[in-house]
C-alpha positions as a Markdown table, in Angstrom:
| # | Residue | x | y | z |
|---|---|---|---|---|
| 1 | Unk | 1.2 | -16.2 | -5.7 |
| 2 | Unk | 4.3 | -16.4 | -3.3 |
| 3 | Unk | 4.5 | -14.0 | -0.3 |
| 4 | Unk | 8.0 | -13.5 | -1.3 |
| 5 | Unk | 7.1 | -12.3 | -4.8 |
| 6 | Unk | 4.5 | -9.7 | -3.6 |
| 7 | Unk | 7.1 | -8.3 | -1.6 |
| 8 | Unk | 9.5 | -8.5 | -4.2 |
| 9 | Unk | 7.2 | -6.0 | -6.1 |
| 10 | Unk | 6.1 | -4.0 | -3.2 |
| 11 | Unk | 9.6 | -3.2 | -3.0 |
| 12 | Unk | 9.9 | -2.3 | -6.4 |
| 13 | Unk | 7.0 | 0.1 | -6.3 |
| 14 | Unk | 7.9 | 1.4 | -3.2 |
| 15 | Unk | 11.3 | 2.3 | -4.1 |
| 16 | Unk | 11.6 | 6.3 | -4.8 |
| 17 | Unk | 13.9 | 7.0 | -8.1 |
| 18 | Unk | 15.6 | 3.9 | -7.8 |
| 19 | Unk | 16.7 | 4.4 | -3.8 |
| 20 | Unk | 14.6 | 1.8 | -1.6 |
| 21 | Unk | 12.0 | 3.0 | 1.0 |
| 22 | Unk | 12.9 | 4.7 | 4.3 |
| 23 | Unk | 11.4 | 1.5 | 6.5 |
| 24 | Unk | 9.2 | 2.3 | 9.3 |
| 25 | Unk | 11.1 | 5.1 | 11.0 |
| 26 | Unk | 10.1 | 7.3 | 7.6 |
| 27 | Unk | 6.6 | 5.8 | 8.7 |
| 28 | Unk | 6.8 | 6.6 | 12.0 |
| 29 | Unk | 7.1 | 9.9 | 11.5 |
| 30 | Unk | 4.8 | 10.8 | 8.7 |
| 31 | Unk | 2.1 | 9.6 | 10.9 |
| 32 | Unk | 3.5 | 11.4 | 14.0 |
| 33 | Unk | 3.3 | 14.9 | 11.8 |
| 34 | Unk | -0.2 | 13.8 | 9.8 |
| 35 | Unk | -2.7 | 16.5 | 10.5 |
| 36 | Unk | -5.5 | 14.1 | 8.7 |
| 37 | Unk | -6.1 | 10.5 | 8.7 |
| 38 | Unk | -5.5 | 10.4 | 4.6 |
| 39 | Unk | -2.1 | 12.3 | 5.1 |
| 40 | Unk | -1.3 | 9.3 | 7.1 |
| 41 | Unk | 1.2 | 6.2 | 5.9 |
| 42 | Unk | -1.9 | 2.8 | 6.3 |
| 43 | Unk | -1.2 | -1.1 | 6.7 |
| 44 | Unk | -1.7 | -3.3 | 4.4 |
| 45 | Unk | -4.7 | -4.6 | 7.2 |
| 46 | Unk | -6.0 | -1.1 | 7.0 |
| 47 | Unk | -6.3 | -0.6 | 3.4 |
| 48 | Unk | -8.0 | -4.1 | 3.1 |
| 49 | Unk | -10.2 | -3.2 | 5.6 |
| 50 | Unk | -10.8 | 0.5 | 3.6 |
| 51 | Unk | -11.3 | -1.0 | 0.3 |
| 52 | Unk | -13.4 | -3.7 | 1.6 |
| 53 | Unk | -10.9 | -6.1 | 0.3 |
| 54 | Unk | -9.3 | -9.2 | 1.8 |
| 55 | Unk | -5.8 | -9.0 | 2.6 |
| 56 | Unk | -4.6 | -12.0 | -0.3 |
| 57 | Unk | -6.9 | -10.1 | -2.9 |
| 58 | Unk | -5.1 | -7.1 | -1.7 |
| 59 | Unk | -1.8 | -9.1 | -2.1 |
| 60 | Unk | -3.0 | -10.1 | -5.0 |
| 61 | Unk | -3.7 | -6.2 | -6.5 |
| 62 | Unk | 0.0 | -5.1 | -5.4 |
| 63 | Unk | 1.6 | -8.1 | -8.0 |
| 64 | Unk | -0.6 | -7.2 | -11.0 |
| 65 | Unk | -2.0 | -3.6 | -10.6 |
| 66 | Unk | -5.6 | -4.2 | -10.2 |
| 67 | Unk | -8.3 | -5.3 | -7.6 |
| 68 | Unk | -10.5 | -8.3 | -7.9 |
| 69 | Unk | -13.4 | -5.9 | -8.7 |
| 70 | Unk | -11.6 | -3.6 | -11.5 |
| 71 | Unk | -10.0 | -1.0 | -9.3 |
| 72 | Unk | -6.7 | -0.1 | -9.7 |
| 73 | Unk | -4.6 | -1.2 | -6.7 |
| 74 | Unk | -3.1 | 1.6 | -4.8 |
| 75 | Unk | 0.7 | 1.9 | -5.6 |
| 76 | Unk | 3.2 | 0.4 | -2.0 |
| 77 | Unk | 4.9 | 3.2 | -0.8 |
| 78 | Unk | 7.1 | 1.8 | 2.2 |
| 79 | Unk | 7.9 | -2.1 | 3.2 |
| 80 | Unk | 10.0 | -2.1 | 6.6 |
| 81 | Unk | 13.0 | -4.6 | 7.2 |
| 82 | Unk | 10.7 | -7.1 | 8.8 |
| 83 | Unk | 8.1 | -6.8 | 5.2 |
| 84 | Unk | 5.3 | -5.1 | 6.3 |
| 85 | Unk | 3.8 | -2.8 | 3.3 |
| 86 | Unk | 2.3 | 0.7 | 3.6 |
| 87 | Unk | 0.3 | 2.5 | 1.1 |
| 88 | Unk | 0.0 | 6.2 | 0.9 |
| 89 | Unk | -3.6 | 7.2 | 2.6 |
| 90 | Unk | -4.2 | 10.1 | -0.4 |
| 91 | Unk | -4.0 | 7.5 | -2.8 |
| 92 | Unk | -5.7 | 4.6 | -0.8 |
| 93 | Unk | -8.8 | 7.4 | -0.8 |
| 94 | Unk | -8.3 | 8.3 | -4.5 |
| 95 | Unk | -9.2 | 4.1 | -5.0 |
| 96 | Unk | -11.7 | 4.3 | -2.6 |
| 97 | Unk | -13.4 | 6.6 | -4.7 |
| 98 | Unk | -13.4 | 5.1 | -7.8 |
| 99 | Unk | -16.6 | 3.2 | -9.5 |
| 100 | Unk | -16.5 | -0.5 | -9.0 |
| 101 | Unk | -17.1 | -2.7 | -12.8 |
């Protein structure tokens, strides 16, 4: 799979009734304001590294909806001008959680 097609659909995922994602000044400051690490905005490194994933199975997981070992992926929910993806730390926990197959 193409780097350019996973962001393609990160940037449909990410994109918030139809309007595209804020970019990394939105980030910026729902991190500055998180009171917990969850409530946090997390790289695409960091949620690899969370859901002891690499970063193309990861990849892999935005462009069809599920991890390599059955999870769901966690949904994009901001890719900046120069494409790096966030995920939403609440739901990157709510994945972390769930049973492996």
């Amino acid at each position: 799979m193409k780097h350019d097609e996973v962001i393609a659909k990160a940037r449909a995922q990410a994109a918030i009734d139809g309007k595209p994602s804020q970019g990394i000044g939105a980030v910026g400051a729902t991190n500055r304001m998180a009171k917990d690490y969850w409530d946090r905005k997390l790289s695409l490194k960091e949620v690899s590294v969370l859901l002891n994933v690499t970063m193309s199975a990861l990849k892999v997981g935005i462009a069809t909806g599920t991890l390599p070992d059955g999870r769901t992926c966690p949904r994009v929910s901001a890719v900046t001008g120069s494409r790096v993806m966030f995920f939403d730390g609440v739901e990157v926990k709510a994945v972390m959680e769930q049973k492996r197959r």
